[in-house]
N, C-alpha and C positions, 0 to 999 in steps of 0.2 A: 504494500500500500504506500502512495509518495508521500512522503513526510511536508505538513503545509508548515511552511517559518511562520514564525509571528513573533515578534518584541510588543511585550507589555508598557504602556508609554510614551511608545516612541512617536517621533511626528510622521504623520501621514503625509504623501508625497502633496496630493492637492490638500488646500483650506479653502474653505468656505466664505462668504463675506455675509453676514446677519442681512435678514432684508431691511429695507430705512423703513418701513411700515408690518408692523407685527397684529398676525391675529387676536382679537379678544372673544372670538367665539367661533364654538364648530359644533354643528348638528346639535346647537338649542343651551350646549351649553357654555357657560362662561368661561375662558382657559387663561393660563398663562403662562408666562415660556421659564421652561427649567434648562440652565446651562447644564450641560452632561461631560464632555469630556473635551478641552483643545480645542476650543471654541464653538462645538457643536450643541444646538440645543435642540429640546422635544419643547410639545405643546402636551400641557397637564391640567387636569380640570380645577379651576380654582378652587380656593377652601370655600366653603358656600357655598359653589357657583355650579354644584350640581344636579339640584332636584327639580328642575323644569326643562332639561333638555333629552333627547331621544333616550330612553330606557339603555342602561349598558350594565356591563361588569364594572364596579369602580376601582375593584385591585388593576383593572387593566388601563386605568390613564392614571396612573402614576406612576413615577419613577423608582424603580428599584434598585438595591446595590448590586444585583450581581449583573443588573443591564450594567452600571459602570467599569465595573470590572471587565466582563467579555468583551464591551468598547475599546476598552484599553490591548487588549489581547489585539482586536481586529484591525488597530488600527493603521498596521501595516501587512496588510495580509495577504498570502500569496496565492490564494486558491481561484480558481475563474469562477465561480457559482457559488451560493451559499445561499441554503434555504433557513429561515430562523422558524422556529416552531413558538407560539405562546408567546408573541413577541413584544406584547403589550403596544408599549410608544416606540419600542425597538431600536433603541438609543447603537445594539448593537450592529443593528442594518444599516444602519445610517454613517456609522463607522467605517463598514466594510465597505459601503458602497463611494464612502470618499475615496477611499484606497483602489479603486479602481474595480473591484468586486462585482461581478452581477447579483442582484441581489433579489431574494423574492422572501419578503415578511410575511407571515401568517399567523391570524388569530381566531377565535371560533366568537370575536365580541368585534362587528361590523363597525360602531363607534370607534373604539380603536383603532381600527385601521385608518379610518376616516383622519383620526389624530395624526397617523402616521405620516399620509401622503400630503397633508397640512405641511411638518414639518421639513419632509425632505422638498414638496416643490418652493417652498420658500426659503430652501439654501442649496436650491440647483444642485439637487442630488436626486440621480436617477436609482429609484426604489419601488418595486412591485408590489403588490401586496395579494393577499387571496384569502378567503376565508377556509379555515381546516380545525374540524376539531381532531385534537389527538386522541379521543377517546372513541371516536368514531371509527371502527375497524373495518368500517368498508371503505373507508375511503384509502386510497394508498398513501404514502409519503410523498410527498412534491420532489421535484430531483434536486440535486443541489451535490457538487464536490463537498462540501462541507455544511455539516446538520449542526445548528446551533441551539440550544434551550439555556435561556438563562432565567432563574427564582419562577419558574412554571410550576413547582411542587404545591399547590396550593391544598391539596388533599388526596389521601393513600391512592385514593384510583387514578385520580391525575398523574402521582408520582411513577404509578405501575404502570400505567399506558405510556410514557414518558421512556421506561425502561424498553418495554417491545416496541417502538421508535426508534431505539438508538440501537437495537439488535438489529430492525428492519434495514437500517442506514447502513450497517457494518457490513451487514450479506451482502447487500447489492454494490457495495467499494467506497462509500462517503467514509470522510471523517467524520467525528463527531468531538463538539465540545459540550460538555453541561458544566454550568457554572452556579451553583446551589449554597444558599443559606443553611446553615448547622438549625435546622427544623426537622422533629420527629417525621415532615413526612419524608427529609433525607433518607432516611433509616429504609422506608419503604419503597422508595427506589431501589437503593444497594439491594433490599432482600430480594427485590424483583428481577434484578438483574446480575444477582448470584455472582457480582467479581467485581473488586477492582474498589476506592477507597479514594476520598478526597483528600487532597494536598493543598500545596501552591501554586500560585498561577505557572506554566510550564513556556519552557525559551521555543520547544518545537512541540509541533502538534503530528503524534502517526497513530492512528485509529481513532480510538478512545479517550480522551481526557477528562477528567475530574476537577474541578477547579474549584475551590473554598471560598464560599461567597460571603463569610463570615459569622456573625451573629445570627441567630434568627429572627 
């Protein structure tokens, strides 16, 4: 399997420039822009500012640490494709896709997506998106050289569908990165996935990586 490079913090080849006019709402609700990583930012729903806009997940427009973390991973990355799974704001597509990345984000929460393509068409970052639930076992895995989930564990069967994903990713030749908060449903991924144990963020990526998203 080719080993994909990636430096944790390093600078990405292109930067972005903020746009001089920043969104204050998307599909009803009120947002507003979270820096993420080296000048990149997402669009997150304000504190308030979410009970009268389109019905969503609200773990899915906020920003998480292991989106920061895997950012940091992606943001010199060598892979040509890279599908993000549970991508919320997708701080980490948005990364990979400065770096030159094709990049296709997916989440099973339509608002979010919506967040998504907010924040890359306003810092001219070409990012796909698709709706995909991971628990949905008809549906197949999207392709991608490199399978990303970053703090997706949001409960046992998320985390265990999560695990047959990254087996699905591994059979067919993707790498895979999961970048996980120390959260009992960590625990349930590893038992789903019967190998393998988080660390530190890693210099090279070949197959499988585990990456320690910190606290939970």
């Amino acid at each position: 399997m080719r080993a994909l490079a990636v430096v944790a913090g390093a600078a990405a080849v292109q930067r972005t420039t903020a746009a001089a006019v920043q969104r204050t709402s998307i599909r009803g609700h009120a947002v507003r822009r979270v820096d993420g990583i080296d000048g990149l930012y997402v669009y997150a729903v304000a504190y308030g500012g979410g009970s009268d806009g389109t019905p969503h997940d609200a773990l899915s427009t906020q920003l998480w640490p292991s989106a920061r973390i895997a950012g940091g991973l992606l943001a010199d990355a060598a892979p040509a494709s890279m599908v993000e799974i549970g991508c919320g704001l997708a701080l980490p597509s948005l990364a990979a896709a400065r770096a030159g990345v094709s990049v296709l984000a997916t989440d099973r929460d339509s608002v979010a997506l919506d967040f998504v393509s907010a924040a890359a068409a306003d810092q001219g970052l070409d990012v796909s998106t698709q709706l995909f639930d991971v628990e949905d076992e008809s549906s197949p895995l999207p392709p991608g050289e490199l399978v990303v989930i970053a703090d997706v564990f949001v409960t046992d069967p998320v985390a265990e569908a999560c695990a047959a994903r990254c087996e699905e990713a591994l059979r067919r030749g993707s790498d895979v990165l999961v970048v996980a908060a120390a959260r009992s449903t960590r625990d349930a991924f590893l038992g789903a996935l019967g190998r393998g144990s988080f660390g530190p963020a890693p210099a090279r990526l070949d197959g499988l990586s585990l990456v320690d998203g910190g606290a939970g």
